[in-house]
N, C-alpha and C positions, 0 to 999 in steps of 0.2 A: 189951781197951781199944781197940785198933784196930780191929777189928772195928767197934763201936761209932761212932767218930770217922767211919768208912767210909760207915757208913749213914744216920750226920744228913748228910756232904757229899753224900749221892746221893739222898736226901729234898729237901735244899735244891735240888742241879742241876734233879732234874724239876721242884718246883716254880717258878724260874728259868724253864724252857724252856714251861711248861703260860702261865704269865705273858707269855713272848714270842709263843707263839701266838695269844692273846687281842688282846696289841697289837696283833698285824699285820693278824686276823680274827675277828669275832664266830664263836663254836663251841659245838656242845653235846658235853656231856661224852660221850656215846657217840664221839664225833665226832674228839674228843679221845684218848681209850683205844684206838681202833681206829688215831690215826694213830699216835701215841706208844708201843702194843702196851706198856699199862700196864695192870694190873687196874683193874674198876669202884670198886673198894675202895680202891684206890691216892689215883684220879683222884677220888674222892668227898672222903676225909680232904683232899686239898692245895685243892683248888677252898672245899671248908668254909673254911681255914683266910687265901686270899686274898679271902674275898667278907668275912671277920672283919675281916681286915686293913682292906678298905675299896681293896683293889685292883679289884677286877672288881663284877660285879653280876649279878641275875638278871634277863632281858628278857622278849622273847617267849615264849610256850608255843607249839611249831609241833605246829599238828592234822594228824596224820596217821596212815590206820589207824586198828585199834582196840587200846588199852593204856593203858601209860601213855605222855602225850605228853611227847615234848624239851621241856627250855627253852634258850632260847638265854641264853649267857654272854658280854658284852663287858667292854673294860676301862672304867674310870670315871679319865676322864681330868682332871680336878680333883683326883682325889681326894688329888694329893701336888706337891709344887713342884718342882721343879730349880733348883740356881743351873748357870748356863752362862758361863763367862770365854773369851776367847777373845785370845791375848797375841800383836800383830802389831809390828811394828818400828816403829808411830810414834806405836801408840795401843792403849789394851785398853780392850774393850767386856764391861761386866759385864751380868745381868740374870737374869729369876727367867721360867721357862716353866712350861703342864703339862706332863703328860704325853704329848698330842701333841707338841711342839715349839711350841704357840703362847706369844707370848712376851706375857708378863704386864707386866713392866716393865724398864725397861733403862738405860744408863747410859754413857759411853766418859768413859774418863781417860787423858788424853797421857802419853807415854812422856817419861821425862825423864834426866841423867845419874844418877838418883842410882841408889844399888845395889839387885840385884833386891828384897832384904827390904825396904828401905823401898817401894820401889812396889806390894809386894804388902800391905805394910800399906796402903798408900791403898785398894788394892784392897778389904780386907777391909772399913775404914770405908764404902767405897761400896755393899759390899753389905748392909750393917749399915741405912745407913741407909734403902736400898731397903725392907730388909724390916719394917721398921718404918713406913714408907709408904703397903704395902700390905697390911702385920697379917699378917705370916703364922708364925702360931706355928712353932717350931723341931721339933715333930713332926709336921708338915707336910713338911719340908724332905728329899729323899731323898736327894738327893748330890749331889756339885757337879762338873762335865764342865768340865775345862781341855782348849784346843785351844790350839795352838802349833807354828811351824816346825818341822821336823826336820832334821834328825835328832833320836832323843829315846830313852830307855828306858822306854815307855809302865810296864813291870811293878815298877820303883821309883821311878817318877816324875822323873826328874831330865830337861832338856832338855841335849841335846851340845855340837853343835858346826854347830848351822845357821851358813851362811854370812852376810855382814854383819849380824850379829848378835850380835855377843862378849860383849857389856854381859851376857846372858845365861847363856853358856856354865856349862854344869856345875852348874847352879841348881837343889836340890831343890824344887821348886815344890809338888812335889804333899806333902811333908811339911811344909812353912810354912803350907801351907793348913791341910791335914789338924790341925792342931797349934791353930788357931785358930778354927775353925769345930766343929771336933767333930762332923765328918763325914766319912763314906765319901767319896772322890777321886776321880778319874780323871784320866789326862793321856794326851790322842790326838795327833799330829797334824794340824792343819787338814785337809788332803788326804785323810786316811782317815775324820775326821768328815764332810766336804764327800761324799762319796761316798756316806756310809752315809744323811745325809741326802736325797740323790736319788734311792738305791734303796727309801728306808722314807716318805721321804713327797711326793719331785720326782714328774717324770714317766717313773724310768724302773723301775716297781715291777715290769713282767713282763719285765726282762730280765736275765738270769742270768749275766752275764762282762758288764764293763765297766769304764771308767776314768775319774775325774774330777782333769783338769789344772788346776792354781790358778795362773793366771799375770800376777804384782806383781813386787814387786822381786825376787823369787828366782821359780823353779817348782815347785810338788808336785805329786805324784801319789797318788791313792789309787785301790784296785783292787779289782773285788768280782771273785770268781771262784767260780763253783757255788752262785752265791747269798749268800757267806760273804766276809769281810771280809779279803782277803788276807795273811797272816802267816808268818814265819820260822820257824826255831826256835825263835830270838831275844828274838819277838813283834814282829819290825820289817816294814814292809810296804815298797813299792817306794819307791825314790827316783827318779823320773827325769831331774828337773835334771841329776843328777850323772851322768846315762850321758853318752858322749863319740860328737858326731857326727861330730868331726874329733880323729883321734888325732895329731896333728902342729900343733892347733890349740890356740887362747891356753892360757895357765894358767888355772887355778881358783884358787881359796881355799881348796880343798878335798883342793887337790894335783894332782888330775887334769888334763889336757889335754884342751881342748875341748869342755868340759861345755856341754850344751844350754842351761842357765842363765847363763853367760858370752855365749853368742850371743842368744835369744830373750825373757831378763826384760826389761821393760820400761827399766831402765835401761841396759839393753846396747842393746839396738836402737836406742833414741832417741838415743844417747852421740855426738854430735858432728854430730846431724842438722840442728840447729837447732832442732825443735821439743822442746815443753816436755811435753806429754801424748799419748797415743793418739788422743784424741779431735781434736789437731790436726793429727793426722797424713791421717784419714779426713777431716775435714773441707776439706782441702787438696787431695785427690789426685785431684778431679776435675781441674783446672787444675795440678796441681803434679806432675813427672816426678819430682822426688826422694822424696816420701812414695808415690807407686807403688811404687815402686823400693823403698822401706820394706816395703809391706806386703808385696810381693813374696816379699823375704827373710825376714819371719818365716814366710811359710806354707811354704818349702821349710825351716825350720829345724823347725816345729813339725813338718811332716809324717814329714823322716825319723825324730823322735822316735817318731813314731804308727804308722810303718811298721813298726817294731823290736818296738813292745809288739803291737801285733795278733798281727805273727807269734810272739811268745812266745806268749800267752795268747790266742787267737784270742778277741779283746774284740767283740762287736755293737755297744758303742756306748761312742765318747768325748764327754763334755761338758769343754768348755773355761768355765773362768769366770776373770770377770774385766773387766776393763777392755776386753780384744779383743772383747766383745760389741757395743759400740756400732759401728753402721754395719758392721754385720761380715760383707755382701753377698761384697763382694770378696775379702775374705778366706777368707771360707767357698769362696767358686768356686775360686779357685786352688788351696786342698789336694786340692778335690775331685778335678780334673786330676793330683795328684800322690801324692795317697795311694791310690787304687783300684786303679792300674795295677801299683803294685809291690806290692801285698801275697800270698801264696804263693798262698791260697787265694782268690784275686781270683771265680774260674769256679765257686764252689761256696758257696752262698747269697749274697739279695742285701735280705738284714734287717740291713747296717751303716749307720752312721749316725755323722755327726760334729755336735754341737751347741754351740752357745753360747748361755752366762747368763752374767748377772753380780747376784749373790747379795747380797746389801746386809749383814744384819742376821746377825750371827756367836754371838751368844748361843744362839741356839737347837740352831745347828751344835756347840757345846760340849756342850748338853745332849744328843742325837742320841748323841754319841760316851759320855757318862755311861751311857743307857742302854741303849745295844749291852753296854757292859762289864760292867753289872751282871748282864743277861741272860746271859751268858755268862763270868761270875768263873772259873767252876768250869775251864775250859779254859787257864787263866794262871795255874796255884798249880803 
C-alpha cells in the first residue's frame, strides 16, 4: 500500500517539475529526459497526460539530421485561470490571471474594522462576481495564491503575528478560503511572492541568489538562493525588517530592539518630519536640508540591512520596491557609497547590483506565489 501511495506522489512530483520546466522554457521531450535523467517511457506517458490535460501543447517540428525530428512542447498559457488575492493593511486586491501572470481581471476592496471572516467573505463575493464577468467556468479555475505580511505558516495557511497588523493575527485564511471556493490554496508572503515574480517573469531571470525588499509601512524580504525560493525547515523564509541594526536601539512590536522596520518603513522615517509621503520627501530635497537629511538616513539604514544579507548569502542582486523608487537618483547614489565598500567580498566580482521598482498590481504577485507552490507541493508534505 505504501509502496503504491509512494509511486502516484513521485509520478505526480515529475509531472509537477516536467510542467515547471515547460513554464520556464519551451523543450522537447528528448530535451526533457536527458535533463530530468527520466526514461523516454516515463517522459512520453506524463507529457501525454499534460498535453490531455490541456496544460502544454505540441509546436514546432525542429528539422534536424535525418530521423525522426523533435517537436517542440510549450505551456498554453490560457489554458487555466488563477484567482490571485493579495491581503495589505489598508486594502486587498482580488483578480483572476493566466498562467503567465497576465492579469485578466481585477478588483481592490478596503480593509475595514470588521473581523477577518467577514472581509474575506467580501472577498469571496468579489471574486464571485469577477468570475462571472468574465465566464470563466470553475474547471478553468487552478488555485487561488493568497499573498500577505509575515510572518505567516505558508504549510497550514494561517497568518501570525505581522507587525501593525493584529486585526489579523492567527487567521486561518487559507482554510476560509479553501472552504468556500472548493479550491486548491496557497498562502506566501508578499516578499517571497514579489521575489518569485522577478526571478520568473521581472528582469532578473539569469540571476541565481538574490533579494527582493518590500518597503511600506513594514519591510519584507524574499530571497532566491541556487535558483530556489529560500526556506527553513519550517517552510519560513527570511524576515529582514525584524533583524536589528541597533541592538541598544527602539523597541519593536515584535520584541526585538532596533528592528530595521522601526527605523526605515515608511512610517518610521517620515514620523515627525513633517512630510506626509516619500514622494514629498524627494520632491523637496533639492531645496530642503531636512528631506536630504531624510533620504540620507534611509540609505545608511537600508544599506546596513543589505550589507548583513549579501554577506550571509552572497546575493548579486537586490531589488527594492516600493514607494523609494520614485525619484530614487539620490537615493540609489548614496547606498552605492555605502554598501560596496563594506561587503566581505567587495574585491571578488563586480555583477552586484542594487535596483528599484515599484510594482503596482498584486494580484498577479498572488498568483506567481499559487504557482511556485503548486509546482513544487511535493517538497512541503
Amino acid at each position: 500500500m505504501d509502496r503504491a501511495i509512494n509511486l502516484r506522489r513521485m509520478k505526480k512530483a515529475n509531472k509537477r517539475m516536467l510542467l515547471e520546466a515547460l513554464w520556464l522554457k519551451p523543450s522537447t521531450r528528448s530535451e526533457l529526459a536527458d535533463r530530468f535523467r527520466l526514461t523516454r517511457a516515463s517522459i512520453t506517458m506524463q507529457i501525454d497526460e499534460l498535453i490531455k490535460e490541456g496544460f502544454i501543447q505540441e509546436t514546432d517540428v525542429i528539422k534536424s539530421g535525418v530521423g525522426r525530428h523533435p517537436i517542440m512542447l510549450q505551456i498554453v498559457l490560457d489554458a487555466y485561470a488563477i484567482i490571485g488575492i493579495n491581503i495589505k493593511r489598508k486594502k486587498i486586491d482580488v483578480g483572476f490571471t493566466d498562467l503567465g501572470g497576465r492579469v485578466i481581471e481585477e478588483k481592490t476592496i478596503s480593509q475595514t474594522d470588521e473581523a477577518p471572516s467577514e472581509i474575506i467573505t467580501r472577498v469571496i463575493d468579489a471574486i464571485l462576481d469577477l468570475q462571472g464577468a468574465i465566464s470563466i467556468p470553475d474547471e478553468r479555475i487552478l488555485g487561488v495564491g493568497i499573498c500577505a505580511p509575515g510572518p505567516l505558516n505558508g504549510i497550514e495557511g494561517v497568518i501570525l503575528n505581522p507587525p501593525n497588523f493584529h486585526h489579523w493575527h492567527n487567521t486561518p485564511v487559507k482554510d476560509q478560503i479553501k472552504k468556500r471556493l472548493k479550491k486548491p490554496v496557497s498562502l506566501m508572503s508578499v516578499s517571497d511572492a514579489l521575489v518569485l515574480e522577478e526571478k520568473y517573469l521581472g528582469d532578473s531571470k539569469d540571476e541565481e541568489n538574490l533579494m527582493v525588499m518590500q518597503v511600506d509601512d513594514g519591510i519584507g524580504s524574499g530571497i532566491i538562493i541556487h535558483n530556489r525560493l529560500f526556506r527553513s525547515q519550517n517552510n519560513h523564509g527570511g524576515i529582514l525588517g525584524h533583524t536589528s541594526i541597533d541592538y541598544n536601539g527602539r523597541l519593536c512590536s515584535c520584541g526585538n530592539k532596533g528592528c530595521l522596520e522601526v527605523y526605515a518603513s515608511l512610517p518610521s522615517i517620515l514620523n515627525g518630519s513633517g512630510f506626509d509621503r516619500w514622494k514629498d520627501v524627494v520632491d523637496a530635497a533639492p531645496t530642503s536640508k531636512i528631506a536630504t537629511e531624510i533620504i540620507c538616513r534611509e540609505a545608511e539604514y537600508l544599506s546596513t540591512s543589505i550589507v548583513n544579507s549579501i554577506n550571509l548569502f552572497d546575493l548579486n542582486r537586490i531589488v527594492i520596491n516600493g514607494e523609494l523608487d520614485y525619484g530614487h537618483e539620490l537615493l540609489a547614489q548614496k547606498m552605492e557609497t555605502l554598501v560596496w565598500p563594506r561587503i566581505i567580498m567587495r574585491d571578488y566580482g563586480d555583477n552586484r547590483s542594487i535596483l528599484f521598482t515599484n510594482k503596482k498590481s498584486y494580484v498577479s504577485t498572488g498568483a506567481i506565489g499559487f504557482l511556485y507552490s503548486y509546482f513544487h507541493e511535493y517538497k512541503y508534505r
